[in-house]
C-alpha positions in Angstrom: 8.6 6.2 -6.0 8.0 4.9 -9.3 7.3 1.5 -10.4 5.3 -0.2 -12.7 2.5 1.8 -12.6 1.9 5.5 -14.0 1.8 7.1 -10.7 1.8 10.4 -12.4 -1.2 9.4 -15.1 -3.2 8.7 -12.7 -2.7 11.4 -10.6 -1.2 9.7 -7.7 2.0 10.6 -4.9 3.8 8.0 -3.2 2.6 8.6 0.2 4.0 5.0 2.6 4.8 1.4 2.2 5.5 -1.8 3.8 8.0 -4.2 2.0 8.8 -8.1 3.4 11.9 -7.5 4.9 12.6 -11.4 4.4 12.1 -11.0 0.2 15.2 -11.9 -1.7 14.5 -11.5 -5.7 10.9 -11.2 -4.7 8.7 -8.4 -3.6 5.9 -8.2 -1.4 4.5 -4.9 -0.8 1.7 -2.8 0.6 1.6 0.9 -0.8 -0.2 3.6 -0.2 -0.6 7.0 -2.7 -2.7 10.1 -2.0 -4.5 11.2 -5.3 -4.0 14.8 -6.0 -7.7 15.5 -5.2 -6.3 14.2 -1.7 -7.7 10.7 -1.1 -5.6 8.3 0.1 -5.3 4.7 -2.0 -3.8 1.3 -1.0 -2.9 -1.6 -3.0 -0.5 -5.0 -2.5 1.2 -6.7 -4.8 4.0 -9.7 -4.6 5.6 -11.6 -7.1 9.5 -12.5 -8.6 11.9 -10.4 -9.4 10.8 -10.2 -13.4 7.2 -8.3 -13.0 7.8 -4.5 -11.4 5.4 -4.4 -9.0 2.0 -2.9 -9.5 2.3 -3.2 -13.3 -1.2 -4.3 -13.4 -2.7 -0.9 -12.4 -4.1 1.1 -14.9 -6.5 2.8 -13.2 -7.7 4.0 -10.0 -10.2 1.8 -9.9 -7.4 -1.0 -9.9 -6.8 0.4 -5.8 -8.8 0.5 -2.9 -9.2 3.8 -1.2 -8.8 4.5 2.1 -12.1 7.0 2.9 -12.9 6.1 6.5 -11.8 4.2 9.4 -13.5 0.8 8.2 -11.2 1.2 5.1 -8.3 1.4 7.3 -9.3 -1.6 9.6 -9.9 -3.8 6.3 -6.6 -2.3 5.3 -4.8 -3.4 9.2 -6.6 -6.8 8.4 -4.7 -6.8 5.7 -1.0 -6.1 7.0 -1.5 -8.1 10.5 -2.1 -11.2 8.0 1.3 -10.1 6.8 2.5 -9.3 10.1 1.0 -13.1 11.2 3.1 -14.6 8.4 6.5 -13.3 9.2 6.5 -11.0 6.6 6.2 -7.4 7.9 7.5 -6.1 11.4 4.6 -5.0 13.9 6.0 -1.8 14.6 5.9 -0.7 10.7 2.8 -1.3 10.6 1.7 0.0 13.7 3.6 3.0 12.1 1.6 3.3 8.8 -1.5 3.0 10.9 -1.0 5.8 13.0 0.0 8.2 10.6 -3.2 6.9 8.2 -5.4 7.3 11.1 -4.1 11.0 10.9 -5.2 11.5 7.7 -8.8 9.8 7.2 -11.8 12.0 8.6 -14.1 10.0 11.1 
């Protein structure tokens, strides 16, 4: 999944994402990539319908990367805020979280 950014510049496979499923010419998203050297990155991004989202990365420094269960609990911070707000359903998230949890050595 394509957007904005160079995905395949920097390296980087669409791996999950959240979207508000209340955004109507908007976008509010939470992705997440796996770099080719296999660590996992996470970004969020919301705007109008005129920017494509993540345009602003250029870089991998531009995400955060998930490398160990406090990056995924700052990460679940993250989407329950969203979750809190009325913008992304519980069980999406609880959804991305298991299958990140899967992934990320203790």
């Amino acid at each position: 999944m394509s957007w904005g950014m160079d995905e395949k510049a920097l390296g980087l496979t669409w791996f999950d994402e959240i979207d508000d499923y209340n955004a109507s010419y908007s976008f509010d998203k939470t992705t997440v990539w796996q770099h080719e050297d296999g660590t996992l990155y996470w970004a969020a991004d919301s705007g109008c319908s005129c920017p494509m989202p993540f345009e602003s990365v250029k870089s991998l420094d531009d995400l955060t990367p998930l490398r160990n269960h406090r990056d995924l609990e700052n990460l679940n911070k993250h989407l329950m805020e969203k979750v809190n707000d009325g913008r992304y359903f519980l069980l999406n998230v609880n959804d991305m979280m298991t299958t990140l949890a899967k992934e990320i050595k203790p």
